[in-house]
CHARMM-style PDB file with segment names, atoms N, HN, CA, C and O in Angstrom:
ATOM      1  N   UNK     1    -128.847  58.305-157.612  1.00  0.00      PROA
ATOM      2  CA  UNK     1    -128.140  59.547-157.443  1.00  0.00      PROA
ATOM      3  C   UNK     1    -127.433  59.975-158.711  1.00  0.00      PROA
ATOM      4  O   UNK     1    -126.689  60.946-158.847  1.00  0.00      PROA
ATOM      5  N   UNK     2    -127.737  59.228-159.466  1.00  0.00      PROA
ATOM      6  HN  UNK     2    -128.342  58.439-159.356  1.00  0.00      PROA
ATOM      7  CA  UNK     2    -126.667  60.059-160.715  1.00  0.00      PROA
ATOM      8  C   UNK     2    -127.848  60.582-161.529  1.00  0.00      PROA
ATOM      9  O   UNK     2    -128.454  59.627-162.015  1.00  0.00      PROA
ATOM     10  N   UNK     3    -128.415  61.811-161.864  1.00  0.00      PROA
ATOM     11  HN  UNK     3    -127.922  62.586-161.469  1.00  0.00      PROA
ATOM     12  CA  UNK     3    -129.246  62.257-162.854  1.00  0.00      PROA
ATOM     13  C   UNK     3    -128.094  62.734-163.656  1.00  0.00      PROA
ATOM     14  O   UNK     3    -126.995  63.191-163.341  1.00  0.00      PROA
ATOM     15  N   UNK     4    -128.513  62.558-164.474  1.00  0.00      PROA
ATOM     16  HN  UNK     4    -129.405  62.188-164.731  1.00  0.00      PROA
ATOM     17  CA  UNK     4    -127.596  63.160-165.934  1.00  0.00      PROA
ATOM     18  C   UNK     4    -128.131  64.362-166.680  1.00  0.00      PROA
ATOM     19  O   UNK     4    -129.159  64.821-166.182  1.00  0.00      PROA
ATOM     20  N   UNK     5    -127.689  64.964-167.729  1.00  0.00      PROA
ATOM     21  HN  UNK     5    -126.854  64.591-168.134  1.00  0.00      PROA
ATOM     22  CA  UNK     5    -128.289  66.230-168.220  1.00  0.00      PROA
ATOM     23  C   UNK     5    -127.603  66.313-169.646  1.00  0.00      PROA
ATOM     24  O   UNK     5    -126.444  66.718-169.560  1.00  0.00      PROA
ATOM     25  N   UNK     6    -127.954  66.080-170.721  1.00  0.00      PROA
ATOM     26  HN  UNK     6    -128.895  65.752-170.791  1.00  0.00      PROA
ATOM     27  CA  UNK     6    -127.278  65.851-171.979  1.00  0.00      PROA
ATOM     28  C   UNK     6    -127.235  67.447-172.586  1.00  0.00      PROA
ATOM     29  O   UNK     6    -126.726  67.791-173.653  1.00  0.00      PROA
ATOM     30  N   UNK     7    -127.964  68.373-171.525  1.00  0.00      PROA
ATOM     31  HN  UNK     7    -128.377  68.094-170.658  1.00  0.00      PROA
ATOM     32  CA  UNK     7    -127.419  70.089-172.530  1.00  0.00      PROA
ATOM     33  C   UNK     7    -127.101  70.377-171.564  1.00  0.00      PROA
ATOM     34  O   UNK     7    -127.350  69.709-170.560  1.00  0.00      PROA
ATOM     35  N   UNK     8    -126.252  71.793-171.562  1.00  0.00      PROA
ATOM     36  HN  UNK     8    -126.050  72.335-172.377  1.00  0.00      PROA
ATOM     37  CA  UNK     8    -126.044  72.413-170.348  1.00  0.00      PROA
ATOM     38  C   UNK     8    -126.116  73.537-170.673  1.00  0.00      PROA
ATOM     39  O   UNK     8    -125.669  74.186-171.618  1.00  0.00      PROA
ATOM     40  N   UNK     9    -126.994  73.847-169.431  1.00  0.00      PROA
ATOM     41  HN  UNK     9    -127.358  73.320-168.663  1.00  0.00      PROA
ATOM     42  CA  UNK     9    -128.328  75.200-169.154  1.00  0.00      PROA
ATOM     43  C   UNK     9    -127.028  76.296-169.714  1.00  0.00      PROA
ATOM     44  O   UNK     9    -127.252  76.999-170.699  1.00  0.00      PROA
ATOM     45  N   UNK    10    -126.307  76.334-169.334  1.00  0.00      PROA
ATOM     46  HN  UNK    10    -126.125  75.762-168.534  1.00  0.00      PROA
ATOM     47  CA  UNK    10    -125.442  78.036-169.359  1.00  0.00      PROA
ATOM     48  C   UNK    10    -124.691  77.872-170.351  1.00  0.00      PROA
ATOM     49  O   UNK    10    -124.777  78.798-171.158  1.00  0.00      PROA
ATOM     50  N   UNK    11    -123.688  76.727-170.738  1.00  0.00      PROA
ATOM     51  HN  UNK    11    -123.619  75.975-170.083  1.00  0.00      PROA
ATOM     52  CA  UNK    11    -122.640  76.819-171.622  1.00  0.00      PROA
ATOM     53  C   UNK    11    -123.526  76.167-172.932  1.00  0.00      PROA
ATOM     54  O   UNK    11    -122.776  75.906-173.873  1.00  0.00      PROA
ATOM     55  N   UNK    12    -125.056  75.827-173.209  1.00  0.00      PROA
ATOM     56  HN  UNK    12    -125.665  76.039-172.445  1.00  0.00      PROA
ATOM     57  CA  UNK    12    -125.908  75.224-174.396  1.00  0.00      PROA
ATOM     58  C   UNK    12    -124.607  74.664-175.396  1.00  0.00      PROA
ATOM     59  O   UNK    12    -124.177  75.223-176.405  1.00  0.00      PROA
ATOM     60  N   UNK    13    -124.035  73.121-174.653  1.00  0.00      PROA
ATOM     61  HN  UNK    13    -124.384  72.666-173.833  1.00  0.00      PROA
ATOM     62  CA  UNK    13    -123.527  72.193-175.604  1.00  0.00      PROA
ATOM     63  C   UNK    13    -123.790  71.590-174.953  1.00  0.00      PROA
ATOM     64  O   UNK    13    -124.130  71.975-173.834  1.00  0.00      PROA
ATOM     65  N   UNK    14    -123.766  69.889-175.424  1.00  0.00      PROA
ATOM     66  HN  UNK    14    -123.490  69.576-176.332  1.00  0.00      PROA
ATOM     67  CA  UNK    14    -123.840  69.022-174.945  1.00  0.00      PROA
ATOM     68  C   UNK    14    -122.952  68.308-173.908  1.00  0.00      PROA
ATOM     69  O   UNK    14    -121.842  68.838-173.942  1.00  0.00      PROA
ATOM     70  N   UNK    15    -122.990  67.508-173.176  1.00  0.00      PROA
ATOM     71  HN  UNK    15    -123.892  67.077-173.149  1.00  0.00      PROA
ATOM     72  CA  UNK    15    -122.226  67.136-172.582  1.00  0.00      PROA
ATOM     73  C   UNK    15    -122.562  66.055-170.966  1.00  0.00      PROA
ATOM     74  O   UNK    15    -123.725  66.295-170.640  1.00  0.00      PROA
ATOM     75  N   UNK    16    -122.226  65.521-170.444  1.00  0.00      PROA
ATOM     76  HN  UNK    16    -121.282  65.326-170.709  1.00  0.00      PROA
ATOM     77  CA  UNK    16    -123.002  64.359-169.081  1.00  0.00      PROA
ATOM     78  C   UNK    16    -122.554  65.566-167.758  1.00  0.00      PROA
ATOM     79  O   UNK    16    -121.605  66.331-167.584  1.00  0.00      PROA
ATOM     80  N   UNK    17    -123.299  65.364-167.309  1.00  0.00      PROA
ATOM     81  HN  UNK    17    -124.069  64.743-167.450  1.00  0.00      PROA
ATOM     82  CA  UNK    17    -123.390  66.188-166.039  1.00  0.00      PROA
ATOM     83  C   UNK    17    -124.093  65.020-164.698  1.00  0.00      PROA
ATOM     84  O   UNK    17    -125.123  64.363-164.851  1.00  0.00      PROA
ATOM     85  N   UNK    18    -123.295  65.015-163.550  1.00  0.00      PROA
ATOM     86  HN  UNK    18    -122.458  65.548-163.426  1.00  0.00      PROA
ATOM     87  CA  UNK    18    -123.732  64.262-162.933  1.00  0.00      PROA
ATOM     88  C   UNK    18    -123.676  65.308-161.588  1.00  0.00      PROA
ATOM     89  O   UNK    18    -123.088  66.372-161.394  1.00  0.00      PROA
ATOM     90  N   UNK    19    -124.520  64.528-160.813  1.00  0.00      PROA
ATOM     91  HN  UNK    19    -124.998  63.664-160.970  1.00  0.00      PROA
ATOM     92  CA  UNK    19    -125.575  65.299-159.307  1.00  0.00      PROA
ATOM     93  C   UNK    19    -124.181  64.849-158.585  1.00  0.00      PROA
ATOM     94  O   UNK    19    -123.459  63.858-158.694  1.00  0.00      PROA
ATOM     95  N   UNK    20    -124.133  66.162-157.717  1.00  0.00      PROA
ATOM     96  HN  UNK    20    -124.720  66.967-157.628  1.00  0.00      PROA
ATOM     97  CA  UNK    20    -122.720  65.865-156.640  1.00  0.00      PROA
ATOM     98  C   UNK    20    -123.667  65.837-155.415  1.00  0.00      PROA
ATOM     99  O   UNK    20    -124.174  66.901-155.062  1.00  0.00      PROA
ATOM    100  N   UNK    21    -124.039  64.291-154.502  1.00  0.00      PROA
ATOM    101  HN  UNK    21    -123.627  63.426-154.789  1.00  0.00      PROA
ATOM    102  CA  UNK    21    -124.691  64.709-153.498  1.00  0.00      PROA
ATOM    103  C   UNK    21    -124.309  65.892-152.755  1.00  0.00      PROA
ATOM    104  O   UNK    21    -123.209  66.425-152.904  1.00  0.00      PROA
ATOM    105  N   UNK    22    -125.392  66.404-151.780  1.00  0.00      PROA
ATOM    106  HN  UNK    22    -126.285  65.971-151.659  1.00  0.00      PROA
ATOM    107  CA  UNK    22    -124.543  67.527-150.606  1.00  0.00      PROA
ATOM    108  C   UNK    22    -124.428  66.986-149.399  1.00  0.00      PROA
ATOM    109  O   UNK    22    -125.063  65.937-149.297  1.00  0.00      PROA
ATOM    110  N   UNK    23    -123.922  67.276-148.564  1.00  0.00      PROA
ATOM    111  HN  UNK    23    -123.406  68.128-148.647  1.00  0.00      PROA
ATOM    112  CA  UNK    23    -123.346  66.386-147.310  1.00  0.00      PROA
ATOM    113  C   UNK    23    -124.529  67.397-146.219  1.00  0.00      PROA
ATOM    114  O   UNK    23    -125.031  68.520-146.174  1.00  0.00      PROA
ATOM    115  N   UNK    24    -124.513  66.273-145.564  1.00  0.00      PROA
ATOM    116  HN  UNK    24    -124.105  65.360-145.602  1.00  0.00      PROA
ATOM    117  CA  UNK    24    -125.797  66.983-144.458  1.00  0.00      PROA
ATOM    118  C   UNK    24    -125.120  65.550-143.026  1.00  0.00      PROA
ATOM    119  O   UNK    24    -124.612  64.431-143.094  1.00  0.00      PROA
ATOM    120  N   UNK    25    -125.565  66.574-141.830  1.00  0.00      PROA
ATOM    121  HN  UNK    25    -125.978  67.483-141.775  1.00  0.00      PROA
ATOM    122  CA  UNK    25    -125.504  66.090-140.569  1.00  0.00      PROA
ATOM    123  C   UNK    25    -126.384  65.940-139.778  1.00  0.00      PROA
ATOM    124  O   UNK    25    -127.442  66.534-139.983  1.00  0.00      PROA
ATOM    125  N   UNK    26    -126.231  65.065-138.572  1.00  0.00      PROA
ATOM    126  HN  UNK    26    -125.371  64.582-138.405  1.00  0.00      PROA
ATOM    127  CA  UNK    26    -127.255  64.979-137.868  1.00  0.00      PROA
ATOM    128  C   UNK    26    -126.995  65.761-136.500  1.00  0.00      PROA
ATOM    129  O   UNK    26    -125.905  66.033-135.997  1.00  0.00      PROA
ATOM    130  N   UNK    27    -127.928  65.973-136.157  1.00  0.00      PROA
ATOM    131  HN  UNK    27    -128.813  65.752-136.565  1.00  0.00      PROA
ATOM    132  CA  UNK    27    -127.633  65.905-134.284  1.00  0.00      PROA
ATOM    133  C   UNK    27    -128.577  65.752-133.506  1.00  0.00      PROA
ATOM    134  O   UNK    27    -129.800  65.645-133.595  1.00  0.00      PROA
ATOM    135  N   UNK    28    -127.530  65.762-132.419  1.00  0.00      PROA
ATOM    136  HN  UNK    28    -126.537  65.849-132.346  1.00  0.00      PROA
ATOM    137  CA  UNK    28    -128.228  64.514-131.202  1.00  0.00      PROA
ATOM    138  C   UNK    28    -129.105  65.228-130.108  1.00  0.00      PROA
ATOM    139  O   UNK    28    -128.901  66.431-129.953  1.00  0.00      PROA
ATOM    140  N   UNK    29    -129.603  64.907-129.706  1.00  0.00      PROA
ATOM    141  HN  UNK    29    -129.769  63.929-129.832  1.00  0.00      PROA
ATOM    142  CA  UNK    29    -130.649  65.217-128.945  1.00  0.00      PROA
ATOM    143  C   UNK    29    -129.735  65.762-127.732  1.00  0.00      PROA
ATOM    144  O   UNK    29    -128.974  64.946-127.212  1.00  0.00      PROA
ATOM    145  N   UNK    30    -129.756  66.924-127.307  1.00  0.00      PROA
ATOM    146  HN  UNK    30    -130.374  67.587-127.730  1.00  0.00      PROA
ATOM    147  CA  UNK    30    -129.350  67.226-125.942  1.00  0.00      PROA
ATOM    148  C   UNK    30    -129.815  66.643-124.601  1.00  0.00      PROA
ATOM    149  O   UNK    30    -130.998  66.375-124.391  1.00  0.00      PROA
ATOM    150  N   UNK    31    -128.967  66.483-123.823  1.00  0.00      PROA
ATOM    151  HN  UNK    31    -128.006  66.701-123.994  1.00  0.00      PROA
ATOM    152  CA  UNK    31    -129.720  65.878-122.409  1.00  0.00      PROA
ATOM    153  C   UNK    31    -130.560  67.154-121.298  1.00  0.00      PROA
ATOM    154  O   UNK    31    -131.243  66.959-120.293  1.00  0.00      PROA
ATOM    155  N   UNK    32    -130.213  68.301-121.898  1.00  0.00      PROA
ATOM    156  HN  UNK    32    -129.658  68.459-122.715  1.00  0.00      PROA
ATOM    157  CA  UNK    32    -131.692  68.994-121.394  1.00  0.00      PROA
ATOM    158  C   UNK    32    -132.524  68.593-121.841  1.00  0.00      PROA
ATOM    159  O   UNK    32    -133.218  67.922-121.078  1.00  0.00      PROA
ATOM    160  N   UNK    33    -132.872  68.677-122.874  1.00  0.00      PROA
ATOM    161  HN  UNK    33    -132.308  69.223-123.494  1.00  0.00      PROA
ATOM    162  CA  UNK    33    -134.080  68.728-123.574  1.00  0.00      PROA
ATOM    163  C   UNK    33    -134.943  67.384-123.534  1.00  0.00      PROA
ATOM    164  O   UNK    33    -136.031  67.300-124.103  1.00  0.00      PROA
ATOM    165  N   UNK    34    -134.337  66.297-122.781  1.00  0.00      PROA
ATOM    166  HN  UNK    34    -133.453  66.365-122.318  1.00  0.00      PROA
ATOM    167  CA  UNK    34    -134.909  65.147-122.483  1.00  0.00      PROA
ATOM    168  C   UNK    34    -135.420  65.047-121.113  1.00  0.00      PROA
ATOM    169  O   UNK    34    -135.927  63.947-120.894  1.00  0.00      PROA
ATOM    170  N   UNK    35    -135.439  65.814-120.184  1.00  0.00      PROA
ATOM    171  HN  UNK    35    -135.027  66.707-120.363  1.00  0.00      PROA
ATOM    172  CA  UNK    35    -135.269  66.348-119.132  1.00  0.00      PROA
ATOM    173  C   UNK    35    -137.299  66.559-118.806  1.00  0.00      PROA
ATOM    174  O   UNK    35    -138.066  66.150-117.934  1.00  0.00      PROA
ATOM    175  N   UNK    36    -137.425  67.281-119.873  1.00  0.00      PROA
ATOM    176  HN  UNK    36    -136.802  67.613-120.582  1.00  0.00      PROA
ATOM    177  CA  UNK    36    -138.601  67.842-119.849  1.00  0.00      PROA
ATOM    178  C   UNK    36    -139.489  67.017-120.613  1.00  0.00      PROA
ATOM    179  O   UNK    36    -139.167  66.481-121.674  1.00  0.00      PROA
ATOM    180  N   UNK    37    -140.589  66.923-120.075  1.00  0.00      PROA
ATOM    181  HN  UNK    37    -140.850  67.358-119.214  1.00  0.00      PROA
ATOM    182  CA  UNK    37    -142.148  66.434-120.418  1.00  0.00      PROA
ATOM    183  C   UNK    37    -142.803  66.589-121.830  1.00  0.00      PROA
ATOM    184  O   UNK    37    -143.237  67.738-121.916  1.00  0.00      PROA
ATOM    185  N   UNK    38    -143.020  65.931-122.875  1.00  0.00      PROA
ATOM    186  HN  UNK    38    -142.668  64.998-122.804  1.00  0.00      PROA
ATOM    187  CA  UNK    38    -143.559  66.490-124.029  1.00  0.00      PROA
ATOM    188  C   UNK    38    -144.430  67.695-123.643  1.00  0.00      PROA
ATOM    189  O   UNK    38    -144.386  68.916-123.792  1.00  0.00      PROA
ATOM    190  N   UNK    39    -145.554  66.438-122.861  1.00  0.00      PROA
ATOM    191  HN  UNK    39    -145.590  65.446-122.740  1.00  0.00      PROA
ATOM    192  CA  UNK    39    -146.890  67.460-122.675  1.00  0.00      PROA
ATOM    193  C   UNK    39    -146.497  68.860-121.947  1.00  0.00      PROA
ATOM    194  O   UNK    39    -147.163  69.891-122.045  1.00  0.00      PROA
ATOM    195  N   UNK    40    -145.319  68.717-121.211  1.00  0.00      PROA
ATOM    196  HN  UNK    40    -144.778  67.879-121.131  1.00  0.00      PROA
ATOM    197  CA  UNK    40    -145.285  70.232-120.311  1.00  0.00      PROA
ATOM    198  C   UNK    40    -144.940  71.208-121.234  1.00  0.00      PROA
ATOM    199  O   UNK    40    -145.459  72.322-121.171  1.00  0.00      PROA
ATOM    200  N   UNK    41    -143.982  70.871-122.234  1.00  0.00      PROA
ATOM    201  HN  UNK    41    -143.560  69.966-122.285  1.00  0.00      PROA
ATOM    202  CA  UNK    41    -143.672  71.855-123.247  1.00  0.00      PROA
ATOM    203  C   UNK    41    -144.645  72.509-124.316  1.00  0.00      PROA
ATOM    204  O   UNK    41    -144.567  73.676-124.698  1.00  0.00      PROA
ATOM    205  N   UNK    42    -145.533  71.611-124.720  1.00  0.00      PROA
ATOM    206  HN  UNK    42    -145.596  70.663-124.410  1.00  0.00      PROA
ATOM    207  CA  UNK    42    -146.832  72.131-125.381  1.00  0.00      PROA
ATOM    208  C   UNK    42    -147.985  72.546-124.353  1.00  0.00      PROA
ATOM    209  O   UNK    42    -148.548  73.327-125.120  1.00  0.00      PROA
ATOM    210  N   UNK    43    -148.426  72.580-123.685  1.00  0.00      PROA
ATOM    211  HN  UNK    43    -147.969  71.945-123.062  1.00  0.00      PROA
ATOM    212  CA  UNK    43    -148.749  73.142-122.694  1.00  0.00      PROA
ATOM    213  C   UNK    43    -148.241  74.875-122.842  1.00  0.00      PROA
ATOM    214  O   UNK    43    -148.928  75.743-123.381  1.00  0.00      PROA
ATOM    215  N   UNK    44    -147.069  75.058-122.305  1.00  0.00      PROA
ATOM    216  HN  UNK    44    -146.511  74.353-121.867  1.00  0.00      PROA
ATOM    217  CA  UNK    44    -146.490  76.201-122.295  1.00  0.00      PROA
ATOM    218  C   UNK    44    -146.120  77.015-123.738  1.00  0.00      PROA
ATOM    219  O   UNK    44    -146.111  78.200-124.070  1.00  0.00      PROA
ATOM    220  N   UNK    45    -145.868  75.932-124.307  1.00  0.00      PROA
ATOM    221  HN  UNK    45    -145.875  74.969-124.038  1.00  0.00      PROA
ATOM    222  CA  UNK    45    -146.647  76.786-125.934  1.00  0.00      PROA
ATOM    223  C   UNK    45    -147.537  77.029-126.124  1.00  0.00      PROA
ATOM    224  O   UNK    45    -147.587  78.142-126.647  1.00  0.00      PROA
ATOM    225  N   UNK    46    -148.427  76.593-125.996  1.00  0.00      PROA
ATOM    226  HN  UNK    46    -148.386  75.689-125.571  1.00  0.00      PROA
ATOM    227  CA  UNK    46    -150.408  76.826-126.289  1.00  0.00      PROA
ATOM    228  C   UNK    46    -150.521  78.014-125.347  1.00  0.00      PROA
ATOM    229  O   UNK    46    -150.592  79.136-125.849  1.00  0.00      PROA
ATOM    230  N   UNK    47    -150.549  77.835-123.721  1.00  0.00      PROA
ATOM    231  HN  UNK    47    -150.492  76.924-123.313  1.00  0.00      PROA
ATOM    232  CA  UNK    47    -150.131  79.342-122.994  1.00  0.00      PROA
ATOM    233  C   UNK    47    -149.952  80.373-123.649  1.00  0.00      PROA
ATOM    234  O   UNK    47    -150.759  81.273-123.882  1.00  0.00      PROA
ATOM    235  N   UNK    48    -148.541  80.237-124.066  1.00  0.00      PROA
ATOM    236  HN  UNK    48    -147.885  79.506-123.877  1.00  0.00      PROA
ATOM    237  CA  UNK    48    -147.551  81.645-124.829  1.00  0.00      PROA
ATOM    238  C   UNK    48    -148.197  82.105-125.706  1.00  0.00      PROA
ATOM    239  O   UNK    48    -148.228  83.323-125.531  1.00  0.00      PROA
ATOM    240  N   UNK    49    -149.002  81.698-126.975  1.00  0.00      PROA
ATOM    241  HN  UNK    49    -148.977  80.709-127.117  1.00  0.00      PROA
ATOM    242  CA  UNK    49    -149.816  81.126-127.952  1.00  0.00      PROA
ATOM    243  C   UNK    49    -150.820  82.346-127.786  1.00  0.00      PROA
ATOM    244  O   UNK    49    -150.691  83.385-128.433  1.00  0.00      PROA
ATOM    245  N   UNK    50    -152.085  82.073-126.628  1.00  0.00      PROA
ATOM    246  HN  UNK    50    -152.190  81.229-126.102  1.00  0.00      PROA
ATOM    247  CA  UNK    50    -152.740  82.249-126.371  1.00  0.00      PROA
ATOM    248  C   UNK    50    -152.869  83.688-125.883  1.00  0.00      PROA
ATOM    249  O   UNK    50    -153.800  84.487-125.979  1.00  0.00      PROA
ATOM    250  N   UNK    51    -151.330  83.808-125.180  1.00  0.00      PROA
ATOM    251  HN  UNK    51    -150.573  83.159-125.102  1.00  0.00      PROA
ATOM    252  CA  UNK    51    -151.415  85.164-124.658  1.00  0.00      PROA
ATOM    253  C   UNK    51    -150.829  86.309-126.281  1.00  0.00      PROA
ATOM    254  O   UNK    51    -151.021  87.520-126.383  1.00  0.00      PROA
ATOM    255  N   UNK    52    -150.360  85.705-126.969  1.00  0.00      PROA
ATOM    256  HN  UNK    52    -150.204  84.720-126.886  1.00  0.00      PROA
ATOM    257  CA  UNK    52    -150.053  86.664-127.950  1.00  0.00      PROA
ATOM    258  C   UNK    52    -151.375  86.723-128.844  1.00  0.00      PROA
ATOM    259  O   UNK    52    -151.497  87.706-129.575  1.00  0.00      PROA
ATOM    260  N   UNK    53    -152.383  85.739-128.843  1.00  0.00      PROA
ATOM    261  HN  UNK    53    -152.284  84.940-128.249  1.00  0.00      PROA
ATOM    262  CA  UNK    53    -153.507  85.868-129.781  1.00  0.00      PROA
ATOM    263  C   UNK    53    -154.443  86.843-128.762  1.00  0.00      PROA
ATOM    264  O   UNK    53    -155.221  87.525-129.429  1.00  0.00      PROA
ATOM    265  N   UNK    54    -154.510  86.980-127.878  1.00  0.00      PROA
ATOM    266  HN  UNK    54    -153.878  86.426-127.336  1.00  0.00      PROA
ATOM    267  CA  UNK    54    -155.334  87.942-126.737  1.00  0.00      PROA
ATOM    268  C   UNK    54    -154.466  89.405-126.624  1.00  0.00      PROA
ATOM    269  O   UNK    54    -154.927  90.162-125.769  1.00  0.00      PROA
ATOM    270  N   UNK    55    -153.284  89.909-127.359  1.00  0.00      PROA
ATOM    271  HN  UNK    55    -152.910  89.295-128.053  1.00  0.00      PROA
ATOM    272  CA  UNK    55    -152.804  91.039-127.758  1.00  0.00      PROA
ATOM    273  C   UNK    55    -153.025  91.148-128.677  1.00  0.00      PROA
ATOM    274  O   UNK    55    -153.067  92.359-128.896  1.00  0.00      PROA
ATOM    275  N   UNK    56    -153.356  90.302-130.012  1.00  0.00      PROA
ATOM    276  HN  UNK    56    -153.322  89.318-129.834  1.00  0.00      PROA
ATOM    277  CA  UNK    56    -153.372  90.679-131.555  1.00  0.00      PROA
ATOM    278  C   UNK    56    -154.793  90.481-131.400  1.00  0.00      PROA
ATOM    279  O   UNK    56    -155.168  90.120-132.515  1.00  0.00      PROA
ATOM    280  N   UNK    57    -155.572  90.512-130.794  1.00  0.00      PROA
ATOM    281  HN  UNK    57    -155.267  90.806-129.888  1.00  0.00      PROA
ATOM    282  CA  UNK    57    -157.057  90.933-130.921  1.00  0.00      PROA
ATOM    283  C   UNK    57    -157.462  92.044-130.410  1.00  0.00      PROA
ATOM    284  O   UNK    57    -158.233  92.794-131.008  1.00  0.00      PROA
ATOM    285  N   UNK    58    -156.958  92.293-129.169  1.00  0.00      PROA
ATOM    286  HN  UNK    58    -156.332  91.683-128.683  1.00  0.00      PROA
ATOM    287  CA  UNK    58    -156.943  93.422-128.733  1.00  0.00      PROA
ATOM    288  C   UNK    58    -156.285  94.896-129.333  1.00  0.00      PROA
ATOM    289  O   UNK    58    -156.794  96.009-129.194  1.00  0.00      PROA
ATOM    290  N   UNK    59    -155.332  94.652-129.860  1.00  0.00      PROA
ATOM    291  HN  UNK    59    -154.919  93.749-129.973  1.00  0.00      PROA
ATOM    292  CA  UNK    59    -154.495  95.674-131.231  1.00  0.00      PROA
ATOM    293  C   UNK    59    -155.885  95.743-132.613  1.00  0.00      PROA
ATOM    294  O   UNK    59    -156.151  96.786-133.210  1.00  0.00      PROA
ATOM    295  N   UNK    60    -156.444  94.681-132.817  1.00  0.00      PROA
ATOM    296  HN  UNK    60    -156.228  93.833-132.332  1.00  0.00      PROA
ATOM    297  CA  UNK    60    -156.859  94.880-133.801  1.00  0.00      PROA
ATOM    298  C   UNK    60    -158.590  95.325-133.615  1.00  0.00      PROA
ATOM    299  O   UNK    60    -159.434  95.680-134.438  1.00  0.00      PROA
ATOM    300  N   UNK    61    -158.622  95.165-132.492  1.00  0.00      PROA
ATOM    301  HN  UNK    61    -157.937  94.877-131.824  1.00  0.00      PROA
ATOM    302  CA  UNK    61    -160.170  95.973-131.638  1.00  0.00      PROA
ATOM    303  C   UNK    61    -159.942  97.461-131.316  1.00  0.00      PROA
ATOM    304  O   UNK    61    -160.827  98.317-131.325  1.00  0.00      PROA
ATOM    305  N   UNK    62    -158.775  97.639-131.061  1.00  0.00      PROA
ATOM    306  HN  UNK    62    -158.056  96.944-131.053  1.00  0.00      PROA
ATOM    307  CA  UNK    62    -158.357  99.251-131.331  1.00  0.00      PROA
ATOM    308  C   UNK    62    -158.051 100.046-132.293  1.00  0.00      PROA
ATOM    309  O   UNK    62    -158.043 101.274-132.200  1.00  0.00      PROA
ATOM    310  N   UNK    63    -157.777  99.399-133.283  1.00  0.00      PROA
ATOM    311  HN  UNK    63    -157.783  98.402-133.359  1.00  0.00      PROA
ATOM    312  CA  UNK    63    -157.630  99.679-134.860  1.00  0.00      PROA
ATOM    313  C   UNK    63    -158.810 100.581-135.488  1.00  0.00      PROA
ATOM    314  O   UNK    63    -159.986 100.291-135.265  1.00  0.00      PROA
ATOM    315  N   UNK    64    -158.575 101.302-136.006  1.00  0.00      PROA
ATOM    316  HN  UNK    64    -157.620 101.538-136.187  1.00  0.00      PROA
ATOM    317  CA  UNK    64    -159.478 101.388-137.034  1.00  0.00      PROA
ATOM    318  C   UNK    64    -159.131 101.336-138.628  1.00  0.00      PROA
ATOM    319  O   UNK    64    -158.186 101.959-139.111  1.00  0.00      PROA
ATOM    320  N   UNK    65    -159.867 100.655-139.250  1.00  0.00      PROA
ATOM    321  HN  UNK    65    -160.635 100.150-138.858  1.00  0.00      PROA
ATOM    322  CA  UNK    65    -159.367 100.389-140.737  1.00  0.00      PROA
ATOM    323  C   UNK    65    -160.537 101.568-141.374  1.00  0.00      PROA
ATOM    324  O   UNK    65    -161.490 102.193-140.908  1.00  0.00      PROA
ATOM    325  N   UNK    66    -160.000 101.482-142.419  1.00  0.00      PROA
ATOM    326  HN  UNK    66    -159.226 100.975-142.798  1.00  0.00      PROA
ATOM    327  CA  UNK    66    -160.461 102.241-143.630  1.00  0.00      PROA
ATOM    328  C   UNK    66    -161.054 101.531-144.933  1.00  0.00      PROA
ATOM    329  O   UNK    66    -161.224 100.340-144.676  1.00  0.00      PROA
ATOM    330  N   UNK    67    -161.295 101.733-145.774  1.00  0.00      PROA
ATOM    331  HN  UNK    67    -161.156 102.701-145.982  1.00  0.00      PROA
ATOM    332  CA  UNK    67    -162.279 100.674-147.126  1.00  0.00      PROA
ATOM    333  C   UNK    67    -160.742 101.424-147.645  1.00  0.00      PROA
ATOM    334  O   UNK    67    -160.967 101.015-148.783  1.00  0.00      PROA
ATOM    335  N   UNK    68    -159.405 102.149-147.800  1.00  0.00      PROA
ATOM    336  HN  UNK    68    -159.222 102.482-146.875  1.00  0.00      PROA
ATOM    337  CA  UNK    68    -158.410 102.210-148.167  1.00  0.00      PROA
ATOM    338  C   UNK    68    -156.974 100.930-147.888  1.00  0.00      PROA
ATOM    339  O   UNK    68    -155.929 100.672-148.485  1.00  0.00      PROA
ATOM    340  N   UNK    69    -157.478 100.549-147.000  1.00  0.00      PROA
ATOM    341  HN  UNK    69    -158.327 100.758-146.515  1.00  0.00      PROA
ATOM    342  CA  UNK    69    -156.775  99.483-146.217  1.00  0.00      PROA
ATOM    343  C   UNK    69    -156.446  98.404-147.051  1.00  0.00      PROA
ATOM    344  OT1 UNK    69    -155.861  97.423-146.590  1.00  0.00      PROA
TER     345      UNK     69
END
């Protein structure tokens, strides 16, 4: 964790520059969300999925493009 930097980009003199980690958190898994089935949840994504790719084909079967497009 310590990279160093012997110029510095903005003030161009020399000088040690050291990496200030950044602080990061975790979190915890809710007890809904354990509740439910992997597979049921992808399932109902692929569904949802499916029904928006059967509107964006259908939008784009009604379309007409141009060689300007």
């Amino acid at each position: 964790m310590s990279d160093n930097r012997e110029v510095c980009v903005c003030a161009r003199r020399l000088t040690d520059f050291e990496k200030i980690p950044q602080p990061f958190t975790t979190v915890a898994a809710t007890p809904t969300s354990s509740k439910r089935k992997v597979g049921d949840t992808t399932k109902e994504d692929i569904e949802d999925n499916r029904k928006i790719l059967k509107q964006m084909k259908k939008e784009a079967r009604s379309s007409e493009f141009t060689l300007d497009d």
